[in-house]
C-alpha positions in Angstrom: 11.4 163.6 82.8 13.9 161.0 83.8 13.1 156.9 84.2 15.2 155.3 87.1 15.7 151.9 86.8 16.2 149.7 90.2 17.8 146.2 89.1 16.2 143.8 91.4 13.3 145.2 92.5 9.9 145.7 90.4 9.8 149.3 90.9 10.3 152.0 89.2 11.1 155.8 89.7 9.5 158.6 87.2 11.6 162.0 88.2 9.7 165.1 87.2 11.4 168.4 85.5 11.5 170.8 88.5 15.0 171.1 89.9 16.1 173.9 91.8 17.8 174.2 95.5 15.3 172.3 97.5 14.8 169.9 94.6 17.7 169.2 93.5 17.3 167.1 89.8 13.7 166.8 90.4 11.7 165.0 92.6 11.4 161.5 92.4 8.1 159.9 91.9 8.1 155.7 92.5 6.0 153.4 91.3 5.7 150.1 93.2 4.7 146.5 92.2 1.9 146.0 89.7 -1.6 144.9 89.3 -2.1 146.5 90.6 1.0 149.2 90.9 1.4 152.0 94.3 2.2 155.4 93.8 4.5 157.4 96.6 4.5 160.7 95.8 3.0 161.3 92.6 4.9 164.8 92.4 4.3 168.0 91.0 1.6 168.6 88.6 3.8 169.0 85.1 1.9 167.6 82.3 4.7 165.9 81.3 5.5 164.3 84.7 1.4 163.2 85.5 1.8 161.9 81.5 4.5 159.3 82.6 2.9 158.4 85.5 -0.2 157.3 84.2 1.8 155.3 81.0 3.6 153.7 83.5 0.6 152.8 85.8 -1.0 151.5 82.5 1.3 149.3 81.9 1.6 147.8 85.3 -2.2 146.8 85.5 -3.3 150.0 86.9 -3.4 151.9 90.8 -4.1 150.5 93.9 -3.4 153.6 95.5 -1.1 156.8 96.4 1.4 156.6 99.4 2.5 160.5 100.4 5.9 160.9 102.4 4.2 164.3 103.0 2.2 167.4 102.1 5.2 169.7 100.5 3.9 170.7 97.2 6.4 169.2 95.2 5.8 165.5 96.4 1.7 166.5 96.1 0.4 168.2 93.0 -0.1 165.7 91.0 -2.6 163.9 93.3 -5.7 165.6 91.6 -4.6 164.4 88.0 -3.7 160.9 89.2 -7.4 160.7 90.8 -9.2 162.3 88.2 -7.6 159.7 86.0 -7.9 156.5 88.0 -11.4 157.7 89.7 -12.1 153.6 91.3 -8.7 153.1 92.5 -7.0 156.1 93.7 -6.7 155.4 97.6 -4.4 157.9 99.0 -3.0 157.3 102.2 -0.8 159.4 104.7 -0.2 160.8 107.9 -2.5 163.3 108.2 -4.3 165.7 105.7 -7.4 165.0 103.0 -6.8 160.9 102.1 -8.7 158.2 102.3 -6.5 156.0 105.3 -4.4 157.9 107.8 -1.5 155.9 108.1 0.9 155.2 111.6 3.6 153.9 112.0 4.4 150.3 110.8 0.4 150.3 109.1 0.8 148.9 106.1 -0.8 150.3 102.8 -0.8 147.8 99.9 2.3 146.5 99.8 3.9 149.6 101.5 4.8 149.4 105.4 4.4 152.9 106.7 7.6 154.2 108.9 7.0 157.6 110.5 10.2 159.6 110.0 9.1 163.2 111.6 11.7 165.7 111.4 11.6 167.8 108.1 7.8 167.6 108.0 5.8 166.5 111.0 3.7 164.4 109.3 6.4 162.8 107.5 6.6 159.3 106.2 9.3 156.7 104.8 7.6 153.8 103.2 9.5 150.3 103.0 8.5 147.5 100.3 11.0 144.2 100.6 14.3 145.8 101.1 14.0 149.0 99.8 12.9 152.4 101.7 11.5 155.1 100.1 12.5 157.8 102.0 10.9 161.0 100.6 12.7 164.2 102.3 13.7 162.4 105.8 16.7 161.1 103.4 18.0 163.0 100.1 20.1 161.0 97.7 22.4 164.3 98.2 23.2 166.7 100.8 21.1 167.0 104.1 17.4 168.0 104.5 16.1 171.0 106.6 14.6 170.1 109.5 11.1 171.7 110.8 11.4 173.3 114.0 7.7 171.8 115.6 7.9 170.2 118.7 10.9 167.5 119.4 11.2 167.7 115.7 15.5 166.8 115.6 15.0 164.3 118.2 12.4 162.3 116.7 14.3 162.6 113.2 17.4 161.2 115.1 15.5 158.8 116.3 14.1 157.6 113.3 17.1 157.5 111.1 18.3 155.2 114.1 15.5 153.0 113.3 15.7 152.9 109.3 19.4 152.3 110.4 18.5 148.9 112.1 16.2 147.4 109.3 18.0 145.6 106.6 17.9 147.4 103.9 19.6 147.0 100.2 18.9 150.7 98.4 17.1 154.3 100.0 15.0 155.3 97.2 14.8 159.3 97.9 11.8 162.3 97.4 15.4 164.2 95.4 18.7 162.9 94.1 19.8 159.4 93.0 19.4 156.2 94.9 21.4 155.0 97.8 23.0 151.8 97.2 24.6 151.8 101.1 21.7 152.3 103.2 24.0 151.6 106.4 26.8 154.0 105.3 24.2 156.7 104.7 22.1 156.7 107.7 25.5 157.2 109.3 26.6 159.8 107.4 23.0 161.8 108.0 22.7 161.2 111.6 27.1 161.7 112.1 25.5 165.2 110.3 23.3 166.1 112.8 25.1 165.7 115.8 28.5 167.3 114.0 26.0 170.6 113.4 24.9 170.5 117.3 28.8 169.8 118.2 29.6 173.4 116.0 26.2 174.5 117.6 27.6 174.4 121.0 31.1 175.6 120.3 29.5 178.9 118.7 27.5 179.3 121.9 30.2 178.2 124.2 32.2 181.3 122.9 29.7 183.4 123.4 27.9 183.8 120.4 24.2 184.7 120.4 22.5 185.9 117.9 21.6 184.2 115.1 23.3 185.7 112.5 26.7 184.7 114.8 25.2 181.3 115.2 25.0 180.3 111.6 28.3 182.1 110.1 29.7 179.8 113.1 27.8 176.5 112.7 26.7 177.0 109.2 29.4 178.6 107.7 29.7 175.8 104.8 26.0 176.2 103.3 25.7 178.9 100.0 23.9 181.6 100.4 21.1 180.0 98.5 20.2 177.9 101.3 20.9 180.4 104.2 17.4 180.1 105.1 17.0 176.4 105.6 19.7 176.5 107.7 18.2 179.0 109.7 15.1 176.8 110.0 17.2 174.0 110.8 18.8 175.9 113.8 15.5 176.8 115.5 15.3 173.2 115.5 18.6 172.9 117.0 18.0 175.5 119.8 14.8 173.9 120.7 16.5 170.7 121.0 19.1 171.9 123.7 16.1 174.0 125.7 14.7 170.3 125.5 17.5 169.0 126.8 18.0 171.9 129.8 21.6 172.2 127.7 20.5 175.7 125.8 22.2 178.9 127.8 20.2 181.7 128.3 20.0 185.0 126.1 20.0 183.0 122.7 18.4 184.6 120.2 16.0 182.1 118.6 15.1 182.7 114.7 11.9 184.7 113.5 10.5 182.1 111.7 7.5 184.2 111.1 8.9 187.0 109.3 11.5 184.9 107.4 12.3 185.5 103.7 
């Protein structure tokens, strides 16, 4: 269990002991404000993790409720404990799903503004309190996120990193990986990410290629093999984008989601 300290802002992050490839150091839990304190994504349910969590609730007067970027395990396990603990104040709130308040975009939740940021989950969420975001898995403090091939799922995460890009913003405080001190500089970076992918995208299938296998040693030839299968998530997202867009040439082989392992 790691603390992370933000100067500046009376929040604080409680990053649980689960790393791995999706993960990365662990996923960050963050506690907002205090009496009483918010909970986004209260994490997965390590004993340890919950155990930090409610000391840290305790000593910020208590919950006024849990804020969910999404339903991916690792951001959610720990809801039962953090409700079975604080039983009169444990008012979850999301997109979608079993909460108490279904949340839109620009709702606000305590002192949380909601900011829908679909793309890697469709129900995702970034929540923003003063000038910080808290961006769950729309924005990583490292590398790029998968994104969820549903319906208009890369052009809506396009869209809203263009959005988080025009708030003023002083830190991204991410689901994985350290904070972001340059908002500006990282928004660029992940949506200057996305559009070099489709630009590799369309040079694979410009040549010819088809398949999927060619299509990812083309355009994806930089991720480990570890992570082979996001990326072939993240190109069905792709494709679907160009069908969208009437720019997709025909006979492309689009990824077996279904049967992926």
């Amino acid at each position: 269990m790691t603390r992370i300290e933000i100067p500046g802002h009376d929040l604080v992050g409680i990053r649980a002991d689960n790393p791995g490839p999706f993960t990365l150091s662990g996923t960050n839990s963050w506690v907002v404000g205090r009496d009483p304190a918010w909970l986004v994504d209260p994490g997965p349910g390590l004993d340890e993790h919950v155990a930090a969590l409610v000391a840290e609730l305790d000593a910020r007067g208590g919950l006024g409720g849990i804020a969910l970027t999404h339903h991916h395990a690792d951001h959610t396990g720990a809801v039962p404990a953090i409700r079975a603990r604080f039983p009169d104040a444990s008012l979850a709130g999301a997109s979608r799903g079993d909460v108490d308040v279904e949340l839109s975009d620009r709702e606000r939740f305590g002192p949380l503004e909601a900011v829908a940021t679909p793309g890697h989950a469709p129900d995702h969420l970034a929540y923003i309190a003063g000038d910080a975001a808290l961006t769950g898995d729309a924005v990583l403090g490292q590398g790029s996120v998968f994104i969820a091939p549903d319906p208009g799922a890369l052009a809506s995460y396009l869209a809203a990193l263009a959005r988080l890009r025009e708030r003023s913003l002083k830190v991204l405080l991410p689901g994985h990986g350290p904070p972001v001190s340059d908002p500006a500089a990282k928004l660029d970076e992940y949506i200057a990410h996305r559009l070099d992918r489709e630009r590799r995208l369309i040079e694979a299938l410009d040549a010819g290629r088809r398949s999927t296998e060619e299509l990812l040693d083309y355009a994806w030839a930089d991720v480990p093999p570890g992570l082979r299968q996001a990326a072939t998530v993240t190109l069905a997202a792709h494709l679907d984008k160009l069908a969208d867009e009437h720019r997709l040439p025909a006979g492309v082989e689009r990824p077996d989601l279904i049967h992926l392992t």
